[in-house]
C-alpha positions in Angstrom: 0.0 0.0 0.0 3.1 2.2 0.7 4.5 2.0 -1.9 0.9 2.2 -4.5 0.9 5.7 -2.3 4.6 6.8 -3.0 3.9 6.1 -6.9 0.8 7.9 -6.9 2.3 10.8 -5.0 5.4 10.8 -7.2 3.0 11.3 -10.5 1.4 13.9 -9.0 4.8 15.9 -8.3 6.0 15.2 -12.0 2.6 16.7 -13.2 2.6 19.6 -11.1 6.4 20.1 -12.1 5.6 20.1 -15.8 2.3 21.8 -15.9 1.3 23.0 -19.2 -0.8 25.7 -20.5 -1.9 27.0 -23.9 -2.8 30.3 -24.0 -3.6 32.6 -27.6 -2.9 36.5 -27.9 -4.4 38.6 -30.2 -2.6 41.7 -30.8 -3.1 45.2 -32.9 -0.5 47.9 -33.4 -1.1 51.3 -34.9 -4.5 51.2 -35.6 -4.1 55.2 -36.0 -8.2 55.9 -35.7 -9.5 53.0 -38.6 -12.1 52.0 -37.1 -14.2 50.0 -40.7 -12.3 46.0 -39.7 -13.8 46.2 -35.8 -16.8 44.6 -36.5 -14.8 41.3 -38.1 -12.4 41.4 -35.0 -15.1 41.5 -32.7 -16.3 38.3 -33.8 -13.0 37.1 -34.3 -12.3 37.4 -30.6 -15.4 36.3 -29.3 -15.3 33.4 -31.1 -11.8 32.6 -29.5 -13.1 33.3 -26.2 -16.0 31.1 -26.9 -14.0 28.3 -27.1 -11.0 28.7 -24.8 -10.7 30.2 -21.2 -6.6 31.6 -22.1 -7.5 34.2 -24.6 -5.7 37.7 -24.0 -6.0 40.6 -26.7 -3.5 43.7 -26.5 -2.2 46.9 -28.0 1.0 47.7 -28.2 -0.2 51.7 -28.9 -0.9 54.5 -31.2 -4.8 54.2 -31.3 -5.1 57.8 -32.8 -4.5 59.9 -35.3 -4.9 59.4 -38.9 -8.3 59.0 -39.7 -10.7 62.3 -39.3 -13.9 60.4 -38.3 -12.2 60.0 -34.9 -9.5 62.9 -34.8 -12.2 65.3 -35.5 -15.3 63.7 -33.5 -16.6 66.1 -30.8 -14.7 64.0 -28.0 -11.4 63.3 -30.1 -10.3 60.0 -29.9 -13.7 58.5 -28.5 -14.4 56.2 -31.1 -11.3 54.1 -31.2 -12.2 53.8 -26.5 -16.0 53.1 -27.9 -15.4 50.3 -30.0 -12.3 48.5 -28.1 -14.0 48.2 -24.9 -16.9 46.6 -26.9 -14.1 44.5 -28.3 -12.9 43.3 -24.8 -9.1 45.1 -24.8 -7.3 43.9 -22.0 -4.7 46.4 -21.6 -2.6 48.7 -24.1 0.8 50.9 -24.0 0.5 54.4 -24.8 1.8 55.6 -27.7 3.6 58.4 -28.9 0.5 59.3 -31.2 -1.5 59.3 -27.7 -0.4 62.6 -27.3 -1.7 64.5 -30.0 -4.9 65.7 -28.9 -2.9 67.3 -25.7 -2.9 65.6 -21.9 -6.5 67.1 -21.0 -7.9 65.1 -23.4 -5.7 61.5 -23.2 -7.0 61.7 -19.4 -10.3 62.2 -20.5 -10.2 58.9 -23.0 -8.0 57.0 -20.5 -11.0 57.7 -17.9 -13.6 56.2 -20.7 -11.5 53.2 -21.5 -12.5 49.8 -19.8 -9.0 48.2 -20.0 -5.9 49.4 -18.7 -2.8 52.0 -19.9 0.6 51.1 -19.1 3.7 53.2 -19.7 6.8 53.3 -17.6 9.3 56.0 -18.8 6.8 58.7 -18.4 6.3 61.2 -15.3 5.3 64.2 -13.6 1.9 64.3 -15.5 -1.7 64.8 -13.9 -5.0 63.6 -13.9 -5.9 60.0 -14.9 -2.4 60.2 -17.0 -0.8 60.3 -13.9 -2.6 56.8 -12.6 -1.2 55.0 -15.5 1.1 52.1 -14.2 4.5 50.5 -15.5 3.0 47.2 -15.3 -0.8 45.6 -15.0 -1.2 41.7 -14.3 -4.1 40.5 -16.1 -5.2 37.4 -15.6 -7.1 34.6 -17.5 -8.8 31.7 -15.7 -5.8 31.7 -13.4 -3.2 32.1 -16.1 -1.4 35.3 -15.1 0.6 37.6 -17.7 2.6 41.0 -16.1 2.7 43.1 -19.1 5.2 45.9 -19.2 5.2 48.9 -21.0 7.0 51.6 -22.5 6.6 54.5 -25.3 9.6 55.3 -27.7 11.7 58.9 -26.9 13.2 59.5 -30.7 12.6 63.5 -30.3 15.9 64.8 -29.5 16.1 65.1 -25.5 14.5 62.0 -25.0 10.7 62.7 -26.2 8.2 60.9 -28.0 7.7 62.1 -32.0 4.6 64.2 -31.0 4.6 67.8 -31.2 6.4 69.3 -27.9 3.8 71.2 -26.8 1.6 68.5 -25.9 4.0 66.8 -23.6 4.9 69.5 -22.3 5.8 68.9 -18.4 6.2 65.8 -18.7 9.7 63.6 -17.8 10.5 60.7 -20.2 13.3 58.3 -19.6 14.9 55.7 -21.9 12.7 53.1 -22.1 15.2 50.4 -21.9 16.4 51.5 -18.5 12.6 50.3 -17.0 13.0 46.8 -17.2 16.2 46.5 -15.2 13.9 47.3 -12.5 11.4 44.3 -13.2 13.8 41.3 -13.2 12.5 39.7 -10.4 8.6 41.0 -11.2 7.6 37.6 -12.4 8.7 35.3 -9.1 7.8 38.3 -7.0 3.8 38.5 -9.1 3.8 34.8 -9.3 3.2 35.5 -13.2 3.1 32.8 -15.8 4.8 35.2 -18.2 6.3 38.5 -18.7 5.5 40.1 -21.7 7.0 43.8 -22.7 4.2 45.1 -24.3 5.9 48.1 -25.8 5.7 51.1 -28.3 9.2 51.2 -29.5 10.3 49.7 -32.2 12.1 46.8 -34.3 15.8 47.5 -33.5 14.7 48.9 -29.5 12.6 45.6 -28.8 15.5 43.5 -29.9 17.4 45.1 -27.4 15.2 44.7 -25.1 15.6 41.0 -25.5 19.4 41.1 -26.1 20.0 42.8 -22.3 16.8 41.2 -20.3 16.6 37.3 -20.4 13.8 37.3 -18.0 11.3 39.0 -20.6 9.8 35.8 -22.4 7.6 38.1 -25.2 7.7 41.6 -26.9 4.6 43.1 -28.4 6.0 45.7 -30.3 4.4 48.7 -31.9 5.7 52.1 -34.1 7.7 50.8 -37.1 4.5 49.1 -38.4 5.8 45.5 -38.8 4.7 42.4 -39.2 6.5 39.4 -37.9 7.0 36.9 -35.4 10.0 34.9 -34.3 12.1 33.6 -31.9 15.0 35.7 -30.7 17.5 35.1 -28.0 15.7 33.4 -24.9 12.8 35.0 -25.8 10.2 35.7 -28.8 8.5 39.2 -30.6 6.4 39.8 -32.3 4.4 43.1 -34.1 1.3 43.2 -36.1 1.3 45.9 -39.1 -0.9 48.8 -39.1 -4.2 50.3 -39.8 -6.2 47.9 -38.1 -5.4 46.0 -41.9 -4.0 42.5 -39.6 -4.7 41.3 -36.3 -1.8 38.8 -34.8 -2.8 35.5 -33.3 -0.2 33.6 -31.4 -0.7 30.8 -29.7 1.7 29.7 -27.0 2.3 26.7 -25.0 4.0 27.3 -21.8 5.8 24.8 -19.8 7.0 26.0 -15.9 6.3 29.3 -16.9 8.1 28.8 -20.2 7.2 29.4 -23.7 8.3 26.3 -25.3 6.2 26.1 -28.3 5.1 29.5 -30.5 2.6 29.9 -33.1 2.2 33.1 -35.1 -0.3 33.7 -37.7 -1.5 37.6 -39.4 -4.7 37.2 -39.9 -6.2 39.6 -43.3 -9.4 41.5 -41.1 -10.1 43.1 -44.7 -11.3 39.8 -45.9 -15.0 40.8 -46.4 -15.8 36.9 -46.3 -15.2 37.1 -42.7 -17.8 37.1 -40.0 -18.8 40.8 -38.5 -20.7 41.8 -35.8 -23.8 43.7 -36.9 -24.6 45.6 -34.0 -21.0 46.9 -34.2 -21.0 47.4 -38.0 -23.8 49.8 -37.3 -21.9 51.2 -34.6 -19.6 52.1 -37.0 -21.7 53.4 -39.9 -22.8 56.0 -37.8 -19.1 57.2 -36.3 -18.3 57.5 -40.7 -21.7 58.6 -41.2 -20.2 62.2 -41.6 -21.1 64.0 -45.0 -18.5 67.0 -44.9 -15.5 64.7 -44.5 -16.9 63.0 -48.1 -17.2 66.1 -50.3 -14.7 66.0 -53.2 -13.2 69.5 -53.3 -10.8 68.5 -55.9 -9.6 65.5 -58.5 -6.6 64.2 -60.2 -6.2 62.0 -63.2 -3.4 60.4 -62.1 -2.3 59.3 -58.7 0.7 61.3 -57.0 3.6 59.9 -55.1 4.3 60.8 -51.3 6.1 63.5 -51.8 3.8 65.8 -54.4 1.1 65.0 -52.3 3.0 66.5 -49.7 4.1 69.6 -52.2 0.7 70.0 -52.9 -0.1 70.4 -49.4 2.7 72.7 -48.3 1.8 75.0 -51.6 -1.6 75.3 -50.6 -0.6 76.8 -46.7 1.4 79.4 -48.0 -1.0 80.5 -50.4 -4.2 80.3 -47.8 -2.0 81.9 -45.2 -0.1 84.2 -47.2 3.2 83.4 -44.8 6.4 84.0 -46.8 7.5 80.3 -46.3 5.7 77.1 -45.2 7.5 73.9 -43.4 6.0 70.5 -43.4 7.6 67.4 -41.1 7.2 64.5 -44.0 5.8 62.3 -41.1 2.7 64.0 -41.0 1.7 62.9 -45.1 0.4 59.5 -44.7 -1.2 59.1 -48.1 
């Protein structure tokens, strides 16, 4: 009997000591204010949820500016908070692009959003901006992931690539230099995984895994990728732009360990996808706005970058009548 007892408890130990989970992230990046794929990733999401328990979904920043239906609604910004708590965020990274509306109104979105902000190289700010953590556990049917998170600082004295007078009064710090102070977050959280859920960059998130072996995952944002690989002891991953691609990855983890990753892109401008109809309406009525579709001008041919952005500049100093007219090449998208 003994010994039936000592095997039984010996099984039990080797479980417990190789306990397995899979758990599946979606992830967005740069969405910059489309809003016409949410109703295909609502279902999308809810139909993964459906079916398993382990189902986080992320952004990894830059949820505004770019599209006028949402940088020009009455509460600027609104839609994109609108239609991603109806989508179930669970927590996103600000962005540099967070800033543009100005710090009075981020707080006000970050007070209407039903999922988290996390940034940890920002300081000194106010309001709800000034509740915003480095870190947020969130956790799924007792599978814990510590998400950390930091904006880029590529504006010469270590600021985000938004205009300085919307940050202004704020401190940023290298983003790099905030996870030295999270090595032992994971034992200390008795998370599964940490994940740097950043908006920073190919080359930075690289680094990130090059200098901090304990970070298992990086969600990146800002240079619009879209890939996902293994890299040093750890994996990353980013997921394009525009709201065009959503990223599924599916992981298995093993003594909180990923030890088997699965990355797919999947096309949400596939119109034989699934949508949510009352979200699609939803949606129709943030577009539904007539002066933003008037054609005030046409072109028989289409123009490159940078005569679209000629164009532009040509038609300031002529409206404005100022002697000379500078544009930042950043700000032509199309």
């Amino acid at each position: 009997m003994k010994k039936y007892l000592l095997l039984l408890i010996g099984i039990l130990g080797l479980s417990a000591l190789s306990a397995q989970e899979t758990v599946v992230i979606y992830a967005i990046n740069d969405p910059h204010g489309r809003i016409n794929n949410f109703p295909r990733l609502k279902t999308l999401i809810e139909t993964e949820r459906s079916q398993n328990s382990n189902v986080f979904f992320v952004s990894a920043g830059d949820l505004f500016s770019g599209n006028p239906i949402v940088d020009y609604h009455p509460n600027k910004g609104y839609p994109m908070i609108d239609l991603l708590n109806d989508c179930g965020l669970d927590v996103s990274v600000i962005g540099n692009h967070e800033f543009d509306y100005g710090q009075n109104v981020l707080n006000a979105r970050i007070d209407q959003a039903e999922f988290p902000f996390i940034c940890d190289n920002v300081s000194e700010a106010s309001g709800a901006l000034a509740d915003v953590n480095g870190y947020e556990l969130i956790t799924k049917d007792g599978f814990t992931i510590a998400f950390v998170g930091v904006v880029e600082t590529g504006s010469p004295g270590l600021y985000p690539l938004t205009h300085p007078k919307k940050i202004e009064g704020l401190t940023f710090t290298e983003g790099l230099d905030s996870f030295q102070n999270y090595e032992t977050l994971k034992t200390d959280t008795n998370a599964d995984l940490l994940v740097a859920l950043t908006h920073y960059g190919y080359y930075k998130d690289r680094e990130i895994l090059e200098n901090f072996s304990f970070v298992d995952l990086v969600i990146g944002g800002h240079t619009n990728g879209e890939y996902g690989f293994a890299y040093q002891n750890g994996h990353m991953l980013m997921s394009g732009k525009y709201l065009e691609k959503v990223s599924k990855t599916t992981l298995t983890v093993t003594n909180n360990a990923i030890t088997d990753f699965n990355f797919e892109l999947i096309d949400l401008s596939d119109t034989s996808m699934a949508f949510d109809e009352t979200m699609q309406s939803k949606v129709d009525t943030y577009n539904n706005q007539p002066e933003f579709y008037v054609v005030i001008g046409e072109s028989e041919i289409d123009h490159s970058k940078t005569e679209t952005g000629c164009l532009y500049t040509d038609a300031l100093q002529s409206i404005t009548g100022s002697d000379f007219v500078i544009q930042n090449m950043g700000g032509i998208r199309t």
